[in-house]
C-alpha positions as CSV (number, residue, x, y, z in Angstrom):
1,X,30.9,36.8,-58.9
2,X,30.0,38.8,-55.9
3,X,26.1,40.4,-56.5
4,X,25.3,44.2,-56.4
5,X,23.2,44.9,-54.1
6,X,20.3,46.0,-56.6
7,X,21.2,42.3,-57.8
8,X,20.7,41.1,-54.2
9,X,17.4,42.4,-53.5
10,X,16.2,41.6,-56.6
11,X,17.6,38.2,-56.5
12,X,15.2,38.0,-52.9
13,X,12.2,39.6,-54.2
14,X,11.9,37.0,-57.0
15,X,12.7,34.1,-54.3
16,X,9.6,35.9,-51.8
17,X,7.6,36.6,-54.4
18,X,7.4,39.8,-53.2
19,X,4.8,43.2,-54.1
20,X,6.7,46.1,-52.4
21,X,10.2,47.3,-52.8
22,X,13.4,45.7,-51.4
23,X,14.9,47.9,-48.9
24,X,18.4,49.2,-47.6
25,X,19.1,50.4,-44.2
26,X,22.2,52.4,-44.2
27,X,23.9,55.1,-43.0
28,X,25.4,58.3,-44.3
29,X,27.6,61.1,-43.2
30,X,26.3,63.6,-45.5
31,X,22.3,63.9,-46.6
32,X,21.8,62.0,-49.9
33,X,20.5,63.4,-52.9
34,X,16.8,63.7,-53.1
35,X,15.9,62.2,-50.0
36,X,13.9,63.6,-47.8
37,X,13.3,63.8,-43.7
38,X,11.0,60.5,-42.5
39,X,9.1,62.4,-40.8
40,X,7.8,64.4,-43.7
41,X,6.2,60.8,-45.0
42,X,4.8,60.3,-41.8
43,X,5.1,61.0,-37.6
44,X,5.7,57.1,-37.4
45,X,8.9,56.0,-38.6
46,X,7.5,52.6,-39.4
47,X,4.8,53.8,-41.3
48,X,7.1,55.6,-43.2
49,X,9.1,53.5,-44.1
50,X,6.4,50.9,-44.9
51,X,5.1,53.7,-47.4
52,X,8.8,53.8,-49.1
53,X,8.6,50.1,-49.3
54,X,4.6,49.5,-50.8
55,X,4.7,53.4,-52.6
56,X,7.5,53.5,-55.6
57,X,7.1,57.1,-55.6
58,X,8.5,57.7,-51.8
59,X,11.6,58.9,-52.3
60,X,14.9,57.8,-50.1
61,X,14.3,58.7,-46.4
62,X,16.9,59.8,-43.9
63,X,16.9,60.4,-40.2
64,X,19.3,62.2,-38.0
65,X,20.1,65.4,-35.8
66,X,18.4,68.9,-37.8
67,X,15.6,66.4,-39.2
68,X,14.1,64.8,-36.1
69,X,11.4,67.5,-35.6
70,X,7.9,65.7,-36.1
71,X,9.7,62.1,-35.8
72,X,8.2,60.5,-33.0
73,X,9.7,60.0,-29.9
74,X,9.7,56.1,-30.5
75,X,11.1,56.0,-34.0
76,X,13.9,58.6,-32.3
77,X,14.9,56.0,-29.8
78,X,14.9,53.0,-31.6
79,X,17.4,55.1,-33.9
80,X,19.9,56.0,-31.4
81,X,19.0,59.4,-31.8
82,X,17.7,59.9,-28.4
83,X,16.5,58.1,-25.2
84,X,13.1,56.6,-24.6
85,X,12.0,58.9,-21.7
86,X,10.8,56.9,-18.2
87,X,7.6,57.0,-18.2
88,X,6.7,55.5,-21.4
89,X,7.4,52.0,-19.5
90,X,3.7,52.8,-17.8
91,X,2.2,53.4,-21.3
92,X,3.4,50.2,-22.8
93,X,2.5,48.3,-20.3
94,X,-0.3,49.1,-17.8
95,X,-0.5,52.6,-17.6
96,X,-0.3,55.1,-15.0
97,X,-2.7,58.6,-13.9
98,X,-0.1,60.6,-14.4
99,X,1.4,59.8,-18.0
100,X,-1.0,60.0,-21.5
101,X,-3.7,60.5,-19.6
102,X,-3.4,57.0,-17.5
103,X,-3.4,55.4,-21.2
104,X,-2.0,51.9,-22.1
105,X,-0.9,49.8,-24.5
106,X,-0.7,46.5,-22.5
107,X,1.9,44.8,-24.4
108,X,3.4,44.3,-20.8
109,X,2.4,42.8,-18.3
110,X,4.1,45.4,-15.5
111,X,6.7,48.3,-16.1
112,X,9.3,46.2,-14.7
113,X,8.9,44.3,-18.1
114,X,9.6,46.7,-20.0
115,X,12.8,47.6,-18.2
116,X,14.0,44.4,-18.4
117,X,13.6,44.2,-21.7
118,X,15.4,47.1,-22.3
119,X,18.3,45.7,-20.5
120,X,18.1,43.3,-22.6
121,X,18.3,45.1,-25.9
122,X,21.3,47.1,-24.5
123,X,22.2,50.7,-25.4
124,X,21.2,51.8,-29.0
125,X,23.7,53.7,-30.9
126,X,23.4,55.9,-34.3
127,X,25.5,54.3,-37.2
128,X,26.4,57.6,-39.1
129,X,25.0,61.0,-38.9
130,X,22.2,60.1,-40.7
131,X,20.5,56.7,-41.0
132,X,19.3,56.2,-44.6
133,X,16.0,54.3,-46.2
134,X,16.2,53.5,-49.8
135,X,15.3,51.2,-52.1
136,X,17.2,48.4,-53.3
137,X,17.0,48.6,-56.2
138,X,18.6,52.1,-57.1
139,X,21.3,52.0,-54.5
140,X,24.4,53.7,-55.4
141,X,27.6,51.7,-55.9
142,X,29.3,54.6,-54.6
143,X,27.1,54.8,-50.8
144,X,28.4,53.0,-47.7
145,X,27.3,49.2,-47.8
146,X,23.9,48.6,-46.3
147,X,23.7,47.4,-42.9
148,X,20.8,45.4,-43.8
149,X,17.8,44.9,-46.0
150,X,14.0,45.1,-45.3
151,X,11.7,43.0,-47.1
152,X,7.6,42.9,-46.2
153,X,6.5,39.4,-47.8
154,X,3.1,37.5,-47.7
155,X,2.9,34.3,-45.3
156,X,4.0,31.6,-47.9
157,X,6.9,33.6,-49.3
158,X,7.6,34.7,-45.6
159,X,7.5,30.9,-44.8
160,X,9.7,30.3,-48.2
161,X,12.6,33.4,-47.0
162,X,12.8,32.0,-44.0
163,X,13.5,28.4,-45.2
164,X,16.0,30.0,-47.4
165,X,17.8,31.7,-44.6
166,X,17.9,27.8,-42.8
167,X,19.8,26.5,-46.3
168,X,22.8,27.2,-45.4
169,X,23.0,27.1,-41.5
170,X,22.7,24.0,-38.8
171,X,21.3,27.1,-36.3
172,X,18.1,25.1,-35.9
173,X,16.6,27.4,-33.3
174,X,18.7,31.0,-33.4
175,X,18.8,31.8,-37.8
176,X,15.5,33.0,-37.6
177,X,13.5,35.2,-34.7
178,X,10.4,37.2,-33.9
179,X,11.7,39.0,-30.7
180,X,10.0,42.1,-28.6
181,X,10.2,45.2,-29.7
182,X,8.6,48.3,-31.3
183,X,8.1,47.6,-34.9
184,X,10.8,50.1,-36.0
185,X,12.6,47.6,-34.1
186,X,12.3,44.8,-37.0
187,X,12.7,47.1,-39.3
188,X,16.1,48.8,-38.8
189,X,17.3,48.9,-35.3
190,X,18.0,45.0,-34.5
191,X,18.9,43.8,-38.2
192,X,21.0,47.2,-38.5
193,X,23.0,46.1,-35.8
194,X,21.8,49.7,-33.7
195,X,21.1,47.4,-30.7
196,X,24.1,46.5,-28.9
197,X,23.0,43.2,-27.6
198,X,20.9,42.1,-30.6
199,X,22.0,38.7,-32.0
200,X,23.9,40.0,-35.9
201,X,23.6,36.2,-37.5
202,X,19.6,36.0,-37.1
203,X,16.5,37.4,-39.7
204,X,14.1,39.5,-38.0
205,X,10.5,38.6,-38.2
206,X,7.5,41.3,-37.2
207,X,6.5,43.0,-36.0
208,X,5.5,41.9,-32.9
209,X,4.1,45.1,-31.6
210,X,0.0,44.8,-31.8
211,X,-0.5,48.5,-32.1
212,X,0.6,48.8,-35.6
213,X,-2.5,46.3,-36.1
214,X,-4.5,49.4,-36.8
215,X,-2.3,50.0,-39.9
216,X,0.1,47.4,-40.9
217,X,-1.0,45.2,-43.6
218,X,-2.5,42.0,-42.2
219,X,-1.2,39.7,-44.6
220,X,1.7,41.1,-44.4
221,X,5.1,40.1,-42.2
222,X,8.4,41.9,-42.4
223,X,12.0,40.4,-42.5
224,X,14.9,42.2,-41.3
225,X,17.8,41.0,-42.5
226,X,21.7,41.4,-41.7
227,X,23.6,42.7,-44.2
228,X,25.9,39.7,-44.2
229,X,22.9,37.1,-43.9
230,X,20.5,38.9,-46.8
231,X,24.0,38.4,-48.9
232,X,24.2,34.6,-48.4
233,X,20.8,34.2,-49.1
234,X,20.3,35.8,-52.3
235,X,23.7,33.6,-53.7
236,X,22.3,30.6,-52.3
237,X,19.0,30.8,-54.1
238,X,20.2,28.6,-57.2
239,X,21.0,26.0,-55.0
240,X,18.7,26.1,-52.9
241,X,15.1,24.2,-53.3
242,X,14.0,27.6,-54.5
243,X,16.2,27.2,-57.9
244,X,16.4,23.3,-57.4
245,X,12.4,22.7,-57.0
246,X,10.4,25.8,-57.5
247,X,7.4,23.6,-57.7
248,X,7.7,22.8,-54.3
249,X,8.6,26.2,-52.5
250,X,5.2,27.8,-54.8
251,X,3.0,24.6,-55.8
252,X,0.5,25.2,-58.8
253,X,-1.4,22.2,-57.8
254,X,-2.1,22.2,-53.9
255,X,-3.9,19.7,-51.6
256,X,-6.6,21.2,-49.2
257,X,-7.6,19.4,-46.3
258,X,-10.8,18.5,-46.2
């Protein structure tokens, strides 16, 4: 029987345990009902869509041309909905007089970094006319599929998720990574498949960007998760040593070391 996917994320947030809301990552030609622009949650896509995740009363965001205004110029990239301009290469990395007031982030170690880096990603391209945040758990049998779901888990369930996406895979190194990137980046743009060189058969794992640090929850990681691979995970769950020894993924008794 092939799950729903309000069945799918709920089948994972039982198996991570999890406090905040599954979430889709999709795409839409037309502006669905009661959503509203990200950027009226917040200027930082991320932390919008953290809110929509940890707040039940967000509603489902969207992004796209006519709702950009206030987005910022970050969360607009890492969408395909623009380009990241040049000289933000000096500001996350080490800064130059001329841009942000000679300000720097320091998550490179030179500008040519951060180029190559962007090579690496390769060019980032919109799915739809609008990209689409919304909760599992509602999502409308009638919407396009998800391109992947978002869950933010605490370290053991993180640790138990991503032993669950190893079940059914002999990728010892590749199923799971934690690569570069602005944390939008975890979120939607490399699990959504908006990155063209971004592997499609891994889980995401962030972020990696220190500067959400000020707000990001510290116990807190986020999972990215193809559409395909968040699919396979939530019908292997039975199977798995989540559903075959539950005592051992969560332990009620525990040994500390001394």
């Amino acid at each position: 029987m092939t799950l729903t996917i309000p069945q799918i994320g709920a089948r994972l947030a039982e198996a991570g345990r999890l406090t905040s809301r599954p979430l889709c990552i999709a795409g839409s030609d037309t502006i669905p009902r009661g959503a509203v622009p990200a950027p009226s949650i917040d200027r930082c896509l991320a932390k919008a869509i953290v809110a929509a995740a940890f707040n039940p009363d967000t509603p489902p965001l969207y992004l796209g041309h006519g709702a950009l205004e206030g987005c910022c110029p970050s969360g607009i990239a890492y969408t395909g909905f623009g380009e990241s301009s040049k000289e933000s290469r000096f500001f996350i990395s080490t800064g130059s007089p001329g841009v942000a007031g000679g300000m720097a982030l320091n998550l490179k170690a030179d500008p040519e970094l951060v180029d190559a880096s962007r090579l690496a990603v390769g060019e980032i391209r919109p799915i739809w006319e609008y990209l689409v945040v919304r909760p599992a758990e509602n999502y409308p049998a009638d919407a396009h599929e998800p391109r992947s779901i978002l869950l933010f888990a605490h370290a053991e369930p993180a640790r138990v998720l991503c032993s669950l996406a190893h079940f059914g895979t002999a990728d010892v190194f590749g199923a799971v990574l934690a690569p570069w990137g602005a944390a939008c980046t975890t979120f939607v743009t490399y699990p959504a498949g908006l990155a063209e060189k971004a592997p499609r058969n891994a889980v995401f794992l962030g972020p990696t960007d220190a500067s959400v640090n000020l707000w990001f929850p510290r116990e807190v990681i986020a999972l990215g998760i193809p559409m395909d691979i968040a699919r396979k995970m939530a019908e292997e769950v039975p199977a798995s040593f989540i559903g075959k020894r539950p005592g051992m993924a969560y332990p009620e008794r525990r040994v500390y070391l001394k």
